[in-house]
KOLBATOR-464003 format. One record per residue (C-alpha): residue in one letter; x, y, z. Coordinates in steps of 0.02 Angstrom, whole numbers, plus 50000, padded with zeros to 5 digits. Layout:
BEGIN
(gudren 'a', (X, Y, Z))
...
REM end
This chain:
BEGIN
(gudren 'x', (58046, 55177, 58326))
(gudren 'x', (58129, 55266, 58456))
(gudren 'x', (58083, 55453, 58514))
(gudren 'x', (58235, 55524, 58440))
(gudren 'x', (58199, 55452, 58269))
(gudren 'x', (58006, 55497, 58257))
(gudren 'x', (58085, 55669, 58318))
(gudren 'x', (58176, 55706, 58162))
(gudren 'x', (58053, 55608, 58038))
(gudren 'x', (57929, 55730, 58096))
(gudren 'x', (58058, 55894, 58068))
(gudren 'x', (58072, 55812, 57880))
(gudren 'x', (57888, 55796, 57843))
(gudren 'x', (57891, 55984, 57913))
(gudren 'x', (58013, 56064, 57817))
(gudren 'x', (57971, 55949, 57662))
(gudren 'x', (57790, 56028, 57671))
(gudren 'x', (57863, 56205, 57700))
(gudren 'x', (57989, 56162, 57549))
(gudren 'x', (57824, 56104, 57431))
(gudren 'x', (57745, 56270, 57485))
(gudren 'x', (57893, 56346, 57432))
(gudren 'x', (57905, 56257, 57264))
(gudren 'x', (57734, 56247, 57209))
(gudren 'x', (57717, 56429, 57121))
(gudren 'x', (57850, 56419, 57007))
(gudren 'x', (57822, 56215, 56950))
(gudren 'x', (57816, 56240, 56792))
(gudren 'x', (57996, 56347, 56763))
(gudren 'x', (58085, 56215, 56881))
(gudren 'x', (58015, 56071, 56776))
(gudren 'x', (58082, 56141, 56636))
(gudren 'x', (58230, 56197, 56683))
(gudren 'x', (58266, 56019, 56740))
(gudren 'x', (58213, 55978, 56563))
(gudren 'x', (58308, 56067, 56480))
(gudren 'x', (58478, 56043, 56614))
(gudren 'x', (58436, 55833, 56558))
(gudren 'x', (58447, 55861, 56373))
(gudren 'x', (58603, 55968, 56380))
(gudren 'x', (58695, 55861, 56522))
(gudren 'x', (58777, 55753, 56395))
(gudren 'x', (58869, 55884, 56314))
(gudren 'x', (58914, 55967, 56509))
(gudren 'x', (59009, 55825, 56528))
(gudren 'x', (59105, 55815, 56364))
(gudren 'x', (59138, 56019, 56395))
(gudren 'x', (59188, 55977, 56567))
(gudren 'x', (59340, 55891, 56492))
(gudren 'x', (59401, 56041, 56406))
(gudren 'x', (59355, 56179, 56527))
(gudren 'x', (59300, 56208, 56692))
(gudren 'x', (59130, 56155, 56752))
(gudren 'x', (59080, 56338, 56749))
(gudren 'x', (59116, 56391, 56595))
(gudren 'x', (59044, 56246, 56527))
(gudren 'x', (58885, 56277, 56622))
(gudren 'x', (58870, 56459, 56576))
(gudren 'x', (58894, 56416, 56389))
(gudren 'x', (58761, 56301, 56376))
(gudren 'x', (58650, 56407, 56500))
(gudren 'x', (58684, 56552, 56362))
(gudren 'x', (58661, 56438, 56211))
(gudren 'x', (58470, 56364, 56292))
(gudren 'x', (58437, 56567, 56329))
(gudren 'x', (58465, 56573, 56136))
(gudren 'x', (58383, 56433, 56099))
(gudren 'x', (58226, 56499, 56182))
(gudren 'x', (58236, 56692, 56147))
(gudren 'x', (58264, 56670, 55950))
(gudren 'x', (58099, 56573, 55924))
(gudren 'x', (58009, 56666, 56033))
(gudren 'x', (58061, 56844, 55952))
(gudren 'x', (58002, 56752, 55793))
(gudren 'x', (57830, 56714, 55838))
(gudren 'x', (57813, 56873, 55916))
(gudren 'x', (57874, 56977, 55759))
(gudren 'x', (57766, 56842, 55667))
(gudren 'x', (57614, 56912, 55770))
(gudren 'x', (57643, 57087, 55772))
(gudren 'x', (57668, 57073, 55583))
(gudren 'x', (57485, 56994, 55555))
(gudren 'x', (57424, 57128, 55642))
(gudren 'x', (57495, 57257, 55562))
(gudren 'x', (57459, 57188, 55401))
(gudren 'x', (57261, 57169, 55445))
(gudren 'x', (57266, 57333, 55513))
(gudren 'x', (57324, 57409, 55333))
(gudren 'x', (57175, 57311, 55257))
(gudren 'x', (57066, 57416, 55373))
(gudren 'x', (57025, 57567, 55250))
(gudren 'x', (56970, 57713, 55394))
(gudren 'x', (56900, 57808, 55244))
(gudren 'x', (56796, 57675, 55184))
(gudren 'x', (56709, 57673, 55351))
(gudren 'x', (56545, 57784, 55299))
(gudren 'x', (56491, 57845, 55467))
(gudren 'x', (56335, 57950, 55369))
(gudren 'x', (56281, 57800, 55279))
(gudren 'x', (56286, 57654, 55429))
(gudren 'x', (56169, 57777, 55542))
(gudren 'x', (56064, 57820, 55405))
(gudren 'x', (56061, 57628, 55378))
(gudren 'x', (56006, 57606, 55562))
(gudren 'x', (55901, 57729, 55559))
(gudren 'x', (55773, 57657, 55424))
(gudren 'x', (55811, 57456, 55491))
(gudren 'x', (55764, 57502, 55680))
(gudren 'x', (55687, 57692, 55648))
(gudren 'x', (55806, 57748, 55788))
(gudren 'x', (55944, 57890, 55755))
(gudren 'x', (56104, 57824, 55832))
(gudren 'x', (56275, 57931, 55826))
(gudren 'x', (56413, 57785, 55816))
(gudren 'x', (56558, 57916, 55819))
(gudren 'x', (56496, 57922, 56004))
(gudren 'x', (56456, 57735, 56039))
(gudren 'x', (56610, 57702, 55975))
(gudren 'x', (56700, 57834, 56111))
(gudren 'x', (56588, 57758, 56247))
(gudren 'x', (56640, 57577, 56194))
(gudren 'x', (56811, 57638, 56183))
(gudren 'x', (56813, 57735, 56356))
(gudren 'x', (56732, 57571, 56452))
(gudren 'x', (56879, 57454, 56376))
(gudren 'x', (57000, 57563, 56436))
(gudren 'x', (56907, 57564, 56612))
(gudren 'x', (56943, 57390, 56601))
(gudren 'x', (57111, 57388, 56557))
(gudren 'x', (57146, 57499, 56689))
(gudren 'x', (57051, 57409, 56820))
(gudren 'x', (57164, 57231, 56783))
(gudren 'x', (57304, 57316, 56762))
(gudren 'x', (57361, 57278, 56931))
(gudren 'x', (57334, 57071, 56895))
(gudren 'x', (57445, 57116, 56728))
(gudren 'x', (57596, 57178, 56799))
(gudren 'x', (57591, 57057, 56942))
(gudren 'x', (57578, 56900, 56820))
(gudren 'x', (57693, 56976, 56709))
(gudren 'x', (57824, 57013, 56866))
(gudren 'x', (57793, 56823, 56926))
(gudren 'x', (57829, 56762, 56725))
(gudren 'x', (58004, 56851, 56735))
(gudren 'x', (58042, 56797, 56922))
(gudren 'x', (58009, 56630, 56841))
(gudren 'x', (58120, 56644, 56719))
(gudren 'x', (58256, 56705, 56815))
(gudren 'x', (58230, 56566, 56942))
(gudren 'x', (58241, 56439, 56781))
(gudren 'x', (58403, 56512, 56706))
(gudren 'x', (58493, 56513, 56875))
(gudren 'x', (58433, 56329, 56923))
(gudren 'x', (58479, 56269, 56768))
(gudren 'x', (58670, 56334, 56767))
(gudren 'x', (58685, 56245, 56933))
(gudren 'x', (58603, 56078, 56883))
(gudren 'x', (58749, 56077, 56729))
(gudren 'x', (58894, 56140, 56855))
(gudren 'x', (58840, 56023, 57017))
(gudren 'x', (58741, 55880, 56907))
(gudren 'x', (58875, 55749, 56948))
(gudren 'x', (58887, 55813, 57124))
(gudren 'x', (58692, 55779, 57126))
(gudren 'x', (58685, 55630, 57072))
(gudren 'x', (58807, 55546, 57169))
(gudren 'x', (58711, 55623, 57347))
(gudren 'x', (58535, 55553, 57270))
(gudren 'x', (58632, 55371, 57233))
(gudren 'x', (58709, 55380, 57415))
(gudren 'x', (58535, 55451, 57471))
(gudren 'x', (58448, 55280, 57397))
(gudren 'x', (58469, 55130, 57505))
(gudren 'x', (58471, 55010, 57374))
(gudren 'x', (58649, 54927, 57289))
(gudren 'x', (58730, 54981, 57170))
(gudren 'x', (58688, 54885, 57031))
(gudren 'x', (58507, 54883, 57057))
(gudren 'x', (58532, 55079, 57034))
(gudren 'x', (58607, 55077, 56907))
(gudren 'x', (58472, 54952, 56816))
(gudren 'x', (58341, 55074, 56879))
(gudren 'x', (58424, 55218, 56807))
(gudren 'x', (58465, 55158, 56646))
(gudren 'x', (58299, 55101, 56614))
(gudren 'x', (58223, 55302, 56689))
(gudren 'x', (58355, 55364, 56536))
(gudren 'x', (58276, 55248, 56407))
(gudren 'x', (58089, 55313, 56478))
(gudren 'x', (58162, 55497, 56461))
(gudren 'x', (58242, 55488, 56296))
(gudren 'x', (58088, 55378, 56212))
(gudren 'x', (57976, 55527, 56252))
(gudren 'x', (58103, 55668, 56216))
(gudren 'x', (58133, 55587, 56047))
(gudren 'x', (57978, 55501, 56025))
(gudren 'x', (57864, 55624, 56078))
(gudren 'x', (57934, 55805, 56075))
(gudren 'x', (58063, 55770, 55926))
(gudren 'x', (57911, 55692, 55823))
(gudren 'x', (57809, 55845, 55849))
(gudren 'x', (57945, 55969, 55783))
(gudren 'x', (57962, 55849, 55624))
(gudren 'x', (57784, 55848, 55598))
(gudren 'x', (57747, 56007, 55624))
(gudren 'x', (57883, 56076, 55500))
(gudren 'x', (57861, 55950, 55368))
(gudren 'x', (57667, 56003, 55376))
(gudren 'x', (57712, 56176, 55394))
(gudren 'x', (57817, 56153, 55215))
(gudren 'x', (57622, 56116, 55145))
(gudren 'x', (57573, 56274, 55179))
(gudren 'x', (57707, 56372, 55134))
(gudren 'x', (57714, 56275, 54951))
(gudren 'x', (57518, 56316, 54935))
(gudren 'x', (57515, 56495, 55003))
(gudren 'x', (57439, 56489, 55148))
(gudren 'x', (57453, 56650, 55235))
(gudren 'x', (57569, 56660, 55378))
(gudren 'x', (57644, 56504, 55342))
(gudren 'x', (57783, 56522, 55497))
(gudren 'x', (57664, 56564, 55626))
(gudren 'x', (57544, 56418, 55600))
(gudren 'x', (57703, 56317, 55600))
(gudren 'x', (57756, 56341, 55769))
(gudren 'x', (57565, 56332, 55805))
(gudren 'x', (57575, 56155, 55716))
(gudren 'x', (57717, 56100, 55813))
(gudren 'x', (57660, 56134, 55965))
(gudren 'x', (57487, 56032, 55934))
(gudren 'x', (57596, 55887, 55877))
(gudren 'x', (57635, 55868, 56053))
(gudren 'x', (57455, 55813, 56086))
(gudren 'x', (57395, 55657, 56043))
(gudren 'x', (57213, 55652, 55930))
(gudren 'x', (57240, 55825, 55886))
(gudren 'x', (57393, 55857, 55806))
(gudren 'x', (57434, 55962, 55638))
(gudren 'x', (57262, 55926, 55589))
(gudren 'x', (57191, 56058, 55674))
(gudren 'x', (57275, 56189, 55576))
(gudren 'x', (57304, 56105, 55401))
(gudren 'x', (57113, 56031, 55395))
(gudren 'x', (57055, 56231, 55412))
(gudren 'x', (57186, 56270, 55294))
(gudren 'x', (57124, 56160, 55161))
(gudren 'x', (56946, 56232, 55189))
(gudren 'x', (57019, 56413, 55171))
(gudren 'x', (57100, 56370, 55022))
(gudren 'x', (56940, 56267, 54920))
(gudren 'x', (56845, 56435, 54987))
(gudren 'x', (56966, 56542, 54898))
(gudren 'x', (56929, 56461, 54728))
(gudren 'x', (57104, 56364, 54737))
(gudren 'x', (57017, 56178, 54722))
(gudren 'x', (57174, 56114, 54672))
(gudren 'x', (57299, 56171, 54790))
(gudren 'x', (57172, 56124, 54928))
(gudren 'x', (57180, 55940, 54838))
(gudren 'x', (57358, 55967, 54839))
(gudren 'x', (57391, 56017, 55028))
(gudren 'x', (57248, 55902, 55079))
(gudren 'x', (57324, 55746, 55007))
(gudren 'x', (57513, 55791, 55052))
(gudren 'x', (57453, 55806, 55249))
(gudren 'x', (57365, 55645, 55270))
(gudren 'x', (57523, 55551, 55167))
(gudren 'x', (57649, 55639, 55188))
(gudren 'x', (57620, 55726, 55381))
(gudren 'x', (57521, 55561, 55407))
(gudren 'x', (57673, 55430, 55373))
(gudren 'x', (57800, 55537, 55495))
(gudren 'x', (57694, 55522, 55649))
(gudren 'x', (57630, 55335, 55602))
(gudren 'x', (57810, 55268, 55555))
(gudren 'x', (57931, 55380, 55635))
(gudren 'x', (57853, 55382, 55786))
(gudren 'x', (57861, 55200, 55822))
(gudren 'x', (58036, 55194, 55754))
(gudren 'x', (58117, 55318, 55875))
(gudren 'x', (58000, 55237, 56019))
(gudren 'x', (58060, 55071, 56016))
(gudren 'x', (58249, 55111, 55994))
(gudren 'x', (58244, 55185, 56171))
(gudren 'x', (58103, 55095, 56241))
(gudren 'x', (57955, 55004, 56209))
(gudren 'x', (57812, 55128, 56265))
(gudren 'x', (57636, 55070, 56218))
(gudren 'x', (57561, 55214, 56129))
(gudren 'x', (57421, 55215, 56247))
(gudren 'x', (57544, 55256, 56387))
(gudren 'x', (57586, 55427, 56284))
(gudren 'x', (57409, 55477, 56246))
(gudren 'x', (57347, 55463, 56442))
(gudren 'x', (57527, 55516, 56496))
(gudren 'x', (57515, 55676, 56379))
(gudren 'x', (57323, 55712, 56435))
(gudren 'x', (57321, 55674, 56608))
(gudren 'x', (57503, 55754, 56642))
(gudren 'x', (57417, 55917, 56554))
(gudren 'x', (57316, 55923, 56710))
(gudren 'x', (57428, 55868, 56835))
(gudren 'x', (57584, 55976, 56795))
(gudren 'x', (57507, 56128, 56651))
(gudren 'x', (57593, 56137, 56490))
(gudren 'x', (57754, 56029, 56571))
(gudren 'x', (57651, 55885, 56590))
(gudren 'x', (57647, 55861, 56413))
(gudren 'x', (57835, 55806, 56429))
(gudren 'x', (57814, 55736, 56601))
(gudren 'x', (57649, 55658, 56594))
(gudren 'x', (57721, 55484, 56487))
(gudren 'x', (57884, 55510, 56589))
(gudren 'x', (57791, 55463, 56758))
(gudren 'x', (57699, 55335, 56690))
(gudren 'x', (57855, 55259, 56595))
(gudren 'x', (57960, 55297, 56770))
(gudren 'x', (57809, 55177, 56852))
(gudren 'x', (57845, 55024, 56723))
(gudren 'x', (58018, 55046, 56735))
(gudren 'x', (58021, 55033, 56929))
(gudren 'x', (57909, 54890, 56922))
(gudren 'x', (58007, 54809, 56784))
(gudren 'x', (58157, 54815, 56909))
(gudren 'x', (58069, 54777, 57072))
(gudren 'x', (58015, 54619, 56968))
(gudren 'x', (58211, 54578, 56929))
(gudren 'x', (58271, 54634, 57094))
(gudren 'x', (58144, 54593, 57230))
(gudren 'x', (58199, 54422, 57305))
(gudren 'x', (58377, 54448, 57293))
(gudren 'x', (58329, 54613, 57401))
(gudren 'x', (58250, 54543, 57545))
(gudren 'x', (58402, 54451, 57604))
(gudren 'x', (58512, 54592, 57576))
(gudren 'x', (58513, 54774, 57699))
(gudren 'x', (58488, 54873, 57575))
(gudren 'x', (58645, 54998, 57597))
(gudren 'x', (58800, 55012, 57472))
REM end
């Protein structure tokens, strides 16, 4: 290696660093806006036919805003309306203020005035409030840079994808065929997860959620979304919501809609995530379950809440180039590598 080449390997590993630096604080929007840009890239390219790769671009970018905004004013409305509706079963009147001290005052022989603990209590929370304030608005500004970032880096993934691609396949000094084997196998890794993983989660989730709508479960939408999204992790699942749900119910007095709900989740909820799951799998790829579970928990930790998309991705991405390093390897060390 010549001086002029160790020159500008060293400029890359600096400006790569500097890049990563630049990167690292907003992971989690860019992974999912290239998440979301991978799903939708199919139909790009159909749209792309019709109209210009703008419009096309801004279309779906509007229609994944949509996508995302809808739910999410759902579950918030969901929220706000469980709170107003345990606030109204909060009866100020009932709330005896005489009576408790008097109460207090012959448990402990102390005279306490709660009207003022309560101010006191109420005066130091707002102290505190006031005091993070500061770490509020600046997570809450970094959230909506985020987003922003997201939105605009996915329109341009859908508008320049093809323009991408071809500089990362001119970029990769291996043939052409041996890219294209590597790739196809990467979209049968991606796609097994998106289908088998995330896809099986919303099913699950909703067909659970159904449960406890049909047995009157309280908030039946909210714990649906909360449902879905522990799907997405392996040994936890639905469970975690229906299993308390079935308790709540046999507490009520209902016995038999907690038989009911109990024995429709571990059939019916059970069945989609033990037969479904293996189904959609294997059409795209054939992903050992295990490779999902330590994908899912260790990509938690490695990317955040991403990871539990990416986390089986990387780990399918590994077998996958090893699966084509096995095909490839020989016929590659007589060859130089370039298109």
């Amino acid at each position: 290696m010549n001086l002029s080449k160790g020159f500008l390997l060293a400029l890359i590993a600096v400006f790569a660093y500097l890049s990563l630096l630049l990167v690292l604080p907003f992971t989690q929007y860019i992974l999912g806006a290239i998440l979301i840009a991978y799903v939708l890239y199919p139909i790009q390219e159909r749209l792309e036919q019709r109209v210009s790769p703008s419009i096309a671009a801004g279309g779906l970018v509007a229609l994944a805003i949509a996508g995302f905004v809808v739910p999410l004013l759902v579950v918030v409305a969901a929220v706000a309306s469980d709170a107003r509706r345990l606030l109204e079963q909060v009866n100020t009147d009932s709330l005896e203020m005489a009576e408790l001290e008097r109460a207090i005052e012959e448990q402990t022989g102390r005279t306490v005035d709660l009207p003022s603990v309560l101010a006191d209590a109420a005066q130091n929370v707002g102290s505190v409030v006031l005091g993070r304030s500061t770490e509020w608005f600046s997570a809450i500004t970094h959230v909506l840079v985020g987003l922003g970032l997201a939105v605009f880096l996915l329109y341009y993934l859908l508008k320049d994808g093809s323009e991408l691609l071809a500089w990362m396949r001119e970029l990769t000094p291996l043939p052409g065929d041996v890219q294209d084997d590597f790739y196809r196998r990467l979209d049968e890794v991606m796609w097994a997860v998106l289908a088998g993983h995330v896809l099986i989660a919303i099913i699950q989730g909703t067909i659970a959620g159904l449960g406890l709508l049909a047995t009157g479960v309280p908030n039946a939408a909210f714990w649906t979304f909360v449902m879905i999204i522990l799907s997405l992790i392996p040994l936890i699942g639905s469970f975690m919501v229906w299993g308390p749900a079935v308790i709540y119910l046999g507490l009520t007095g209902d016995l038999l809609l907690a038989a009911g709900l109990f024995g429709y989740s571990v059939i019916v909820v059970g069945l989609s995530d033990d037969y479904l799951r293996p189904i959609v799998v294997d059409r795209y790829a054939e992903l050992n379950p295990a490779v999902i579970i330590l994908g899912v928990l260790g990509g938690v930790y490695a990317f955040g809440v991403m990871g539990l998309f990416y986390g089986p991705v990387v780990l399918g991405a590994l077998i996958a180039t090893l699966s084509v390093m096995n095909d490839h390897y020989d016929r590659l060390e007589n060859e130089p590598g370039m298109q």
